[in-house]
C-alpha positions in Angstrom: 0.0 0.0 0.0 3.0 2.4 -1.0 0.8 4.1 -4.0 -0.3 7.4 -4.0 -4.6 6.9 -4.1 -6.3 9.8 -6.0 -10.4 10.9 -5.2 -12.2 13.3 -6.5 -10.9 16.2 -4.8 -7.7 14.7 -2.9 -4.2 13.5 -3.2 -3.5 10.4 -0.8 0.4 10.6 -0.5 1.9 7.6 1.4 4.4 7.6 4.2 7.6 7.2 3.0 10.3 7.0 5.6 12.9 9.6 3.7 10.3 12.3 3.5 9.8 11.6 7.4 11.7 15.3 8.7 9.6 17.2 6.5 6.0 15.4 6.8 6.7 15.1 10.4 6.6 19.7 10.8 3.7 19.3 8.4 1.6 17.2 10.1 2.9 18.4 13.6 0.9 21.9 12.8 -1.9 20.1 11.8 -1.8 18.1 14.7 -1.3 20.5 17.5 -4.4 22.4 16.1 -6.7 22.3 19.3 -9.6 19.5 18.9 -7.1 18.0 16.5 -4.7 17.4 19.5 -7.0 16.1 21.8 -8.2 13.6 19.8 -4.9 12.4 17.7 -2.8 12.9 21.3 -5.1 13.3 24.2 -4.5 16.6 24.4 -0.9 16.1 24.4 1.5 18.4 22.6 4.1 16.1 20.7 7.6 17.6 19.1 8.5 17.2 16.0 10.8 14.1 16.5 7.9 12.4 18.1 6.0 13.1 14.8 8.6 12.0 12.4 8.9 8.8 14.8 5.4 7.8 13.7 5.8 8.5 10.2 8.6 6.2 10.3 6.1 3.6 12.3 3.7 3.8 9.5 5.3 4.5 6.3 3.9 2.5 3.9 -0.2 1.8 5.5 -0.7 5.7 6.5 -1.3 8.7 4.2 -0.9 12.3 4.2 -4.3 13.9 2.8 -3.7 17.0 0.9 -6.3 18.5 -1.7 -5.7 17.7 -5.3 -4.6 20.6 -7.5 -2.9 22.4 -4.1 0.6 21.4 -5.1 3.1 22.2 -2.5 0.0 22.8 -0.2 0.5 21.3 3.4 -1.3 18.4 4.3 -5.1 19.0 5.7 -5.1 15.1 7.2 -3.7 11.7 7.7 -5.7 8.2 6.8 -4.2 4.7 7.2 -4.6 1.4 8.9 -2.5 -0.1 11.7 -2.0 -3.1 13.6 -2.7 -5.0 10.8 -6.9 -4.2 10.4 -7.6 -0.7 12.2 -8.1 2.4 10.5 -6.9 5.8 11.7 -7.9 9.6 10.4 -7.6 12.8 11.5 -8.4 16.5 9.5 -7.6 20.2 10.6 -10.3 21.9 11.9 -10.8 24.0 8.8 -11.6 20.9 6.6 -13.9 18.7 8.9 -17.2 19.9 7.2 -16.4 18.9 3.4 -16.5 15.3 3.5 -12.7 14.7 3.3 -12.5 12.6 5.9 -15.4 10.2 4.0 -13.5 10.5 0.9 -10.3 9.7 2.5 -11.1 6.6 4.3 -13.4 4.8 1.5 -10.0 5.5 -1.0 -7.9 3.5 2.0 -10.4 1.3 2.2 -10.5 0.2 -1.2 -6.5 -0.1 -0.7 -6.6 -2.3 1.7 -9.1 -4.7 0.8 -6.6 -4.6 -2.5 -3.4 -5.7 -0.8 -5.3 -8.0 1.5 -7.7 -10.0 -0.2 -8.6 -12.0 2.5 -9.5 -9.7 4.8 -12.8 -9.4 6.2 -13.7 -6.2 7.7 -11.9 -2.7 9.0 -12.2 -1.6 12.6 -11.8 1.6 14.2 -12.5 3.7 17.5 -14.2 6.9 18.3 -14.1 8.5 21.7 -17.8 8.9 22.9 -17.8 12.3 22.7 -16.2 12.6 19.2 -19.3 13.2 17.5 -17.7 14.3 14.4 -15.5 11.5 13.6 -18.6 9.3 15.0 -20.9 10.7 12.4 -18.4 10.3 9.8 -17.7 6.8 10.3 -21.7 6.1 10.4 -21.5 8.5 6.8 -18.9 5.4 5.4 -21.5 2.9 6.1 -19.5 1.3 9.5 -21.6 0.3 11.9 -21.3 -0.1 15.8 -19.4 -2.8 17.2 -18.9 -1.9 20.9 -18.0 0.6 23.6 -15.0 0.5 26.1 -13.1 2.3 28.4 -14.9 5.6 27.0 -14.2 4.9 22.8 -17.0 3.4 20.5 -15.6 0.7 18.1 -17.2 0.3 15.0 -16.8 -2.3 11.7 -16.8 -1.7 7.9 -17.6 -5.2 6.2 -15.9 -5.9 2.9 -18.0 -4.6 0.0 -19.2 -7.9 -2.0 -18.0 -6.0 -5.0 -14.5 -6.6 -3.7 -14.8 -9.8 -2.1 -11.4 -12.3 -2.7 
């Protein structure tokens, strides 16, 4: 899952670990962004070696969402899956009410279920009181799995169209 994945309106960019120094002060702006930083980082703020650490975790399953025809703009998100089956997304706070984060995850989706034909279904977590990312992961058709410790887990089956 090392290719760029194009939508409609973005430009997925994969973690690659050279580019790490650079992506890392990128995404660190984004990510101290209040409501941004609670959720990524519990309200944590991170340096910038911390961030290029986890773009060299996840280079090749995580991508840097920037908005096609931008070029050179910074990156308005991050999408990818860890651990093997759970996604993870995160926008600024300026792009949270045009459907990016939709658009992102159904293009990682589709990547995934690519690479790993056998693969059933993707998980992912939402803090209770993250009703955007909630609502947005209800908008991809994932439905509710379980709640724990404070986070709501939900599921997104394989679409038959892409079944192995």
């Amino acid at each position: 899952m090392k290719e760029p994945l194009i939508t409609q309106r973005l430009l997925l960019e994969p973690w690659i670990s050279q580019d790490r120094w650079e992506l890392a002060a990128d995404l660190n702006r984004m990510w101290m962004q209040p409501g941004v930083r609670q959720q990524v980082w519990d309200d944590f703020a991170i340096t910038e070696e911390r961030a290029a650490e986890k773009v060299q975790e996840f280079a090749g399953s995580f991508w840097t969402i920037c908005e096609k025809g931008r070029k050179g703009a910074p990156a308005i998100g991050f999408c990818g899956i860890r651990d093997g089956s759970e996604l993870v997304f995160a926008l600024g706070p300026d792009h949270w009410k045009a459907d990016f984060a939709k658009e992102a995850i159904e293009a990682v989706a589709i990547a995934y279920w690519a690479s790993f034909p056998h693969e059933r279904r993707l998980l992912t977590g939402a803090e209770t009181d993250d009703s955007r990312s909630i609502t947005v992961l209800k908008q991809v058709g994932m439905v509710f799995d379980r709640e724990e410790n404070g986070v709501q887990y939900f599921a997104l089956a394989r679409p038959r169209e892409l079944a192995a």
